[in-house]
C-alpha positions in Angstrom: 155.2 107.9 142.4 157.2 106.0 140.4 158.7 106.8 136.5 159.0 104.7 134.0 161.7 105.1 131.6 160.3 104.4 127.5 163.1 103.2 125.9 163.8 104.9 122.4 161.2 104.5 119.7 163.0 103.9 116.0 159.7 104.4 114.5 159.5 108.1 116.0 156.0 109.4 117.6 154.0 107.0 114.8 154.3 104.4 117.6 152.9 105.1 120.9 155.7 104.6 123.8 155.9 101.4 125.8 153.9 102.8 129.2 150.8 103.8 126.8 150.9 100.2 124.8 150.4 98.7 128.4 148.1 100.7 129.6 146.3 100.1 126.5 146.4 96.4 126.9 145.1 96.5 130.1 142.1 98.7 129.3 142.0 95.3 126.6 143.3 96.6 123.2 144.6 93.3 122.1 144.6 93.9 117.9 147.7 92.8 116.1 150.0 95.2 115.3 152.8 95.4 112.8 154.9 96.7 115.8 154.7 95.2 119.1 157.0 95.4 122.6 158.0 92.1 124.0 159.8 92.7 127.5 159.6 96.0 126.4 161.5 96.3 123.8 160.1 97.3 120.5 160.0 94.8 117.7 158.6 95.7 113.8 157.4 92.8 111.7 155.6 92.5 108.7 151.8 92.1 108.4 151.7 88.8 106.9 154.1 87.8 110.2 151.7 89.7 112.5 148.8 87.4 112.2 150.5 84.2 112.5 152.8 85.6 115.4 149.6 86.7 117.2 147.7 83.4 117.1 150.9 81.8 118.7 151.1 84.0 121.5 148.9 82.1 123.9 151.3 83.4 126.8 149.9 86.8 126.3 153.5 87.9 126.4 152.8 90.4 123.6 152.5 93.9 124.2 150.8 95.5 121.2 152.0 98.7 119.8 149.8 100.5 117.9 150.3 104.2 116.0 148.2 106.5 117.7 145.7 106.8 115.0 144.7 103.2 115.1 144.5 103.2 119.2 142.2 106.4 118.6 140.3 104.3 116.3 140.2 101.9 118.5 138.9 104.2 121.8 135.9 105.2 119.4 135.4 101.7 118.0 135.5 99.6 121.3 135.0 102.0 123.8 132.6 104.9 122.4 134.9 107.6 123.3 
């Protein structure tokens, strides 16, 4: 079993660490978020960026980072859980 190692998260345990963000993209939470990883690394942006940032990421290099609230919204929302 391997261990990945989150790297520090500035915005404290608002932000859900790197290994969750991933496994919640895979599981296809794909909503823009003001705080996103990118080679995981964590990068904040404003909201008026975060729209137009996420329509130009066609790569799908973007790893959202979402507070836990809103990916618990999201479970109930888009998954019925």
């Amino acid at each position: 079993m391997t261990h990945t190692q989150n790297p520090p998260n500035p915005m404290g345990n608002r932000i859900v660490p790197f290994n969750i963000a991933l496994s919640l993209k895979k599981l296809g939470f794909k909503e823009p978020c003001t705080s996103f990883y990118l080679k995981g690394k964590l990068i904040t942006i404003t909201e008026d960026t975060c729209n137009i940032l996420w329509s130009l990421d066609t790569e799908n290099r973007f790893v959202s980072a979402p507070s836990y609230l809103q990916a618990l919204r999201w479970f109930r929302r888009d998954k019925q859980i």
